[in-house]
N, C-alpha and C positions, 0 to 999 in steps of 0.2 A: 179619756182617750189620750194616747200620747201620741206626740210628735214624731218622735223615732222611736220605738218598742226596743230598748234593750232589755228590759224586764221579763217580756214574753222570750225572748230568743233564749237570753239564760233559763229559765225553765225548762226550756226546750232541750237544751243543750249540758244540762247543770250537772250531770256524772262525768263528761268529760271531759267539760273544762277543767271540775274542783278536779280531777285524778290527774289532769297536764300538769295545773299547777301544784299538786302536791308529789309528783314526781323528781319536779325542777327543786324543789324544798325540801326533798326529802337526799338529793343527790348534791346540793348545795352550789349545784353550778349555777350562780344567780347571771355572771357577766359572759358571754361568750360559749354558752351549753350548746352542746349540740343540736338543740330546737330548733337554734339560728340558722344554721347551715343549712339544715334540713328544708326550715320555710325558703329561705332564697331560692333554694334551688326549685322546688315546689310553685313561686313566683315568679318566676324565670319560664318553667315550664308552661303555665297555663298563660302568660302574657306574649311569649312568646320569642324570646330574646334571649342571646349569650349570659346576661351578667343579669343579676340583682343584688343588690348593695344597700342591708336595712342599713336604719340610721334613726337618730332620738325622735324625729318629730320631720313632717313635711316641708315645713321653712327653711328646717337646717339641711333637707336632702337639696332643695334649690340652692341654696347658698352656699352647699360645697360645688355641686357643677359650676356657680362663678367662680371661686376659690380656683377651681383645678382649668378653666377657661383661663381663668387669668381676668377677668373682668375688671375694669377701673378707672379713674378719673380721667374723662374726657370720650371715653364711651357710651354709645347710645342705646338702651336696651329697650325694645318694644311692646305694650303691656297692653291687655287690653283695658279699658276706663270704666268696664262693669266687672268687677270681681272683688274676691277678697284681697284685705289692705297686703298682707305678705308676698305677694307677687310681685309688688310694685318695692315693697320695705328690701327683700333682700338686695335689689339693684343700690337702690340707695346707700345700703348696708357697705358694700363694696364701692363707694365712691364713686359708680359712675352716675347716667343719668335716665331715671325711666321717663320714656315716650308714649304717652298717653294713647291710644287710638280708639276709636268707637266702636260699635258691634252691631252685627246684624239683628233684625227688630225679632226676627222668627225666631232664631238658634241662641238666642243669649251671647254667640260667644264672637270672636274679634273679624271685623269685616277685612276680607283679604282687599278687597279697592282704596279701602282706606287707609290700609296697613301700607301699599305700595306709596301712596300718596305721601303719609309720612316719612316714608324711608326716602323719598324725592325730594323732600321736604327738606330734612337735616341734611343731605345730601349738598344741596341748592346752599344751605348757610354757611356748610363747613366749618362749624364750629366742632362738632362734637365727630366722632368714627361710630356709623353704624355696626353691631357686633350680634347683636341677639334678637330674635323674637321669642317669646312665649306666648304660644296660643293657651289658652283654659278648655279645658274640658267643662263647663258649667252645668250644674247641676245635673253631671249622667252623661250629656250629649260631647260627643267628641267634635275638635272645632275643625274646620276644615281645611286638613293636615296637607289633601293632595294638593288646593291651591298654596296655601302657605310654603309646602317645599319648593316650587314653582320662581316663588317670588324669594326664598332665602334662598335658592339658587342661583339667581340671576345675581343679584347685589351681595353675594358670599356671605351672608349672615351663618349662622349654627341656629338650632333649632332647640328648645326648652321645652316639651311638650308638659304642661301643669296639668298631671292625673289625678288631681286630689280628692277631685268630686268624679272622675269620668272611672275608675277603675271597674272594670267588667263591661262597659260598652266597647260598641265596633264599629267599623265601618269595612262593609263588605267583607267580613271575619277578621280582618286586621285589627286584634285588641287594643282597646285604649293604652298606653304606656307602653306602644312600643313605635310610636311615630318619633319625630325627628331626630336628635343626633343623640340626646338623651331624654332623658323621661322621667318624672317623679311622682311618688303616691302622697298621702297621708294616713295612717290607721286613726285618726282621730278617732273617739269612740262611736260618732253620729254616721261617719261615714261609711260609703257601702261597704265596704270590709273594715271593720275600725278594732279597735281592740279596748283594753281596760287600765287607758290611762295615754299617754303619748307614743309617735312611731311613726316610721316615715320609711321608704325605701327611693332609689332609682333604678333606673332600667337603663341599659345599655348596651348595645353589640360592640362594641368600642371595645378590645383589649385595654390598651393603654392608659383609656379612662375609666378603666374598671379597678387597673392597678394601683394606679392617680387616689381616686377614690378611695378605697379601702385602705390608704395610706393616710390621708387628708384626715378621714375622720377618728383617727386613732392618736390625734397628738404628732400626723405624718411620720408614723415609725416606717424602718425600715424593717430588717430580719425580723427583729423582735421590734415588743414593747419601750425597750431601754434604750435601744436604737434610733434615734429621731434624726434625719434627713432632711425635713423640710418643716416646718411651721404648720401645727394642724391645730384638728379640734376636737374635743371630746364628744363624739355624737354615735355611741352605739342603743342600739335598741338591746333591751334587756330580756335575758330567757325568758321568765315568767310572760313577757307579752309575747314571744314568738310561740311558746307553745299554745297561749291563749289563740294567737290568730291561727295555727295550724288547723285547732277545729273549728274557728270559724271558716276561715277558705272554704273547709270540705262542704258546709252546709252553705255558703256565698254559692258555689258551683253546681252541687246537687239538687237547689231548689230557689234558695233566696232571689235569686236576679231575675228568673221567671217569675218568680212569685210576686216583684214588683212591676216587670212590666204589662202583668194580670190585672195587677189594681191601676196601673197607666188605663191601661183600654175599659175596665170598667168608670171611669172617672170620666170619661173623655164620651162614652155612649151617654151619661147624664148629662155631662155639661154642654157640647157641642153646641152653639147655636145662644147659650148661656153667656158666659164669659168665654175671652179667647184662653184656649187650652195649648198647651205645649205643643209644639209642629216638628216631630222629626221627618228629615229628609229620607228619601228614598235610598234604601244599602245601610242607613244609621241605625244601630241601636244603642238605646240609654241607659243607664244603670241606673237614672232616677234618686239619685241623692237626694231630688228634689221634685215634686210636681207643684210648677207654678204655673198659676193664670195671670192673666192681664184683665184690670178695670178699663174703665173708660178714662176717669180721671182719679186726680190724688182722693177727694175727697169721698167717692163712693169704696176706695179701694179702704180709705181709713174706716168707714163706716161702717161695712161688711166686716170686718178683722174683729172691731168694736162687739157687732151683732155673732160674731162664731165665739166670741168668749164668751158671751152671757150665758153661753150653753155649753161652756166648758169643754168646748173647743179650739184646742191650740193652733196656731198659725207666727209664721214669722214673714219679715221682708228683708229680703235677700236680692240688692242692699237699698240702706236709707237712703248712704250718699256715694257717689260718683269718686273714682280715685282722685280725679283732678281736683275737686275740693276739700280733700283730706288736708286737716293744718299741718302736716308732718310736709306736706307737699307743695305749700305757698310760695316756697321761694324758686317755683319753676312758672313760666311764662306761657299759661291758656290762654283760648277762651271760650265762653259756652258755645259760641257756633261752630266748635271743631266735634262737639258731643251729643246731638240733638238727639238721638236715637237713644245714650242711656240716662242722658235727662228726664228723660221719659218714661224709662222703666223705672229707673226710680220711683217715680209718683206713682206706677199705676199697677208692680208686680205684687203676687201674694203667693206665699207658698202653703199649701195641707199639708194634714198628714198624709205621711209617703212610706211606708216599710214592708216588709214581706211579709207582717204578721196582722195587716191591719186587715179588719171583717170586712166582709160586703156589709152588712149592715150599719158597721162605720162609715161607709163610704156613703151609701143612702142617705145618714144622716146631715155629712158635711153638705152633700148635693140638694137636699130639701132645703137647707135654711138657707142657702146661697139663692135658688130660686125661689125660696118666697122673699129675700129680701129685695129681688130684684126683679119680681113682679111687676 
């Protein structure tokens, strides 16, 4: 059983990707083919926003919206304390200082009362300038963009919406990655639309930060390539991966994202009542990156993970540790009573298998050995 079935998709798919990428190969436009333009505007269309702007990899899409914000030392960016470590790395990245905040116990992703709280917080010390929030989209579920604009409104923050795991959820048809002032993906290759090797996009209705952009990541040219203007970086996505995810989209759109929130509600009629099962709110839908439950404690959650490999059953924990004790992160000033909520998940989250291609009788299986272990 796998984790994420890129195995099966390609089978599925395997005459039109091999013919994408031997087209790109055969016409030798490896950097800036026409694929590119093509997917953006295609990404654009279906998220639903002016601009999309690929770029190498989802960290470096964050890190050029600091780059083109101007992000920097003695600024305060807001993160949530249960995600991946890059959220919190590019802030760093750019000198300023990431602001830890805790999360809601149901949704995985950053509690808007505690997010105010810290923004009062550094406010109240004045040491640092609040400047950004980035909500996550975790695991599928998009975080809650309408309170977040709310409060980045009132205290003038800008808004970083992290689509890396949420790309193809909504909330009340508004697609993930096109909430606050910009927006970024990931194509990793595990993620809901991912591709076959690194890649990244942003979204933005923002002219100017589109123009920004597209500058920024080109070594900041101007007219041309030879042209440099401003101080950039080398971060394009390459043809072969744009034509790659071209036909992934079609088949993300056509069925994929149904197909996992298929196996969400069949997961969730076994388990219910079992272990706690993922809670989307009413108007949310997930794209499911990830279906994770919740143990009781650290040690049934280890033991269960222990008892689904013996059967050759993969599973991950997503995450071990908290950003706030990441060593990259020591020399900023917690402490665990600002984090009780993802101290906790910590100990006690587990993620299954989750993809568009996995059987009902996969599902059966992961579901029997969970409730006999926890008989």
């Amino acid at each position: 059983m796998e984790f994420r079935d890129l195995k099966t998709q390609y089978e599925k798919y395997k005459e039109e990707i091999d013919a994408a990428i031997h087209e790109v190969i055969t016409n030798t436009h490896f950097i800036g083919g026409k694929e590119v333009a093509e997917l953006e505007q295609q990404l654009a269309d279906y998220v639903g926003v002016k601009h999309c702007i690929t770029c190498a990899n989802g960290t470096e899409a964050m890190t050029l919206v600091m780059m083109a914000w101007d992000i920097k030392a003695g600024d305060a960016v807001f993160v949530p304390d249960f995600t991946f470590f890059s959220t919190g790395e590019i802030v760093s990245f750019r000198g300023a200082t990431p602001v830890f905040v805790d999360v809601d116990r149901d949704t995985f992703n950053i509690d808007p009362v505690k997010l105010e709280e810290a923004i009062v917080k550094i406010l109240a010390e004045g040491k640092l300038t609040p400047k950004v929030v980035i909500p996550v989209d975790l695991f599928g579920l998009p975080a809650n963009h309408e309170e977040i604009a709310k409060i980045a409104e009132k205290y003038n923050l800008l808004v970083l919406e992290d689509g890396a795991q949420g790309f193809g959820g909504n909330i009340k048809g508004k697609r993930a990655c096109s909430f606050g002032d910009a927006a970024t993906t990931s194509f990793f290759p595990a993620k809901p639309l991912g591709c076959y090797g690194d890649g990244g996009a942003i979204f933005t209705n923002n002219d100017e930060l589109a123009v920004l952009l597209k500058s920024l990541k080109i070594h900041g040219k101007g007219e041309d390539k030879y042209d440099n203007v401003r101080v950039g970086v080398n971060s394009r996505l390459d043809t072969i991966q744009a034509a790659i995810l071209k036909v992934k989209l079609k088949a993300f759109i056509d069925h994929e994202l149904d197909d996992v929130n298929q196996a969400y509600q069949l997961y969730n009629e076994r388990l219910t009542g079992v272990v706690e099962t993922p809670i989307i709110p009413d108007g949310y839908y997930s794209s499911f990156a990830q279906y994770t439950i919740k143990l009781k404690n650290k040690e049934e959650r280890d033991e269960l993970q222990a008892k689904l490999k013996e059967h050759g059953i993969p599973s991950m924990i997503y995450y071990v540790k908290p950003m706030h004790e990441q060593g990259a992160f020591s020399d900023l000033q917690f402490t665990d009573d600002d984090f009780a909520v993802t101290n906790e998940l910590c100990d006690i989250v587990l993620s299954l298998p989750m993809h568009p291609y996995l059987e009902i009788e996969d599902i059966d299986l992961v579901c029997n050995i969970i409730k006999g272990y926890l008989a």
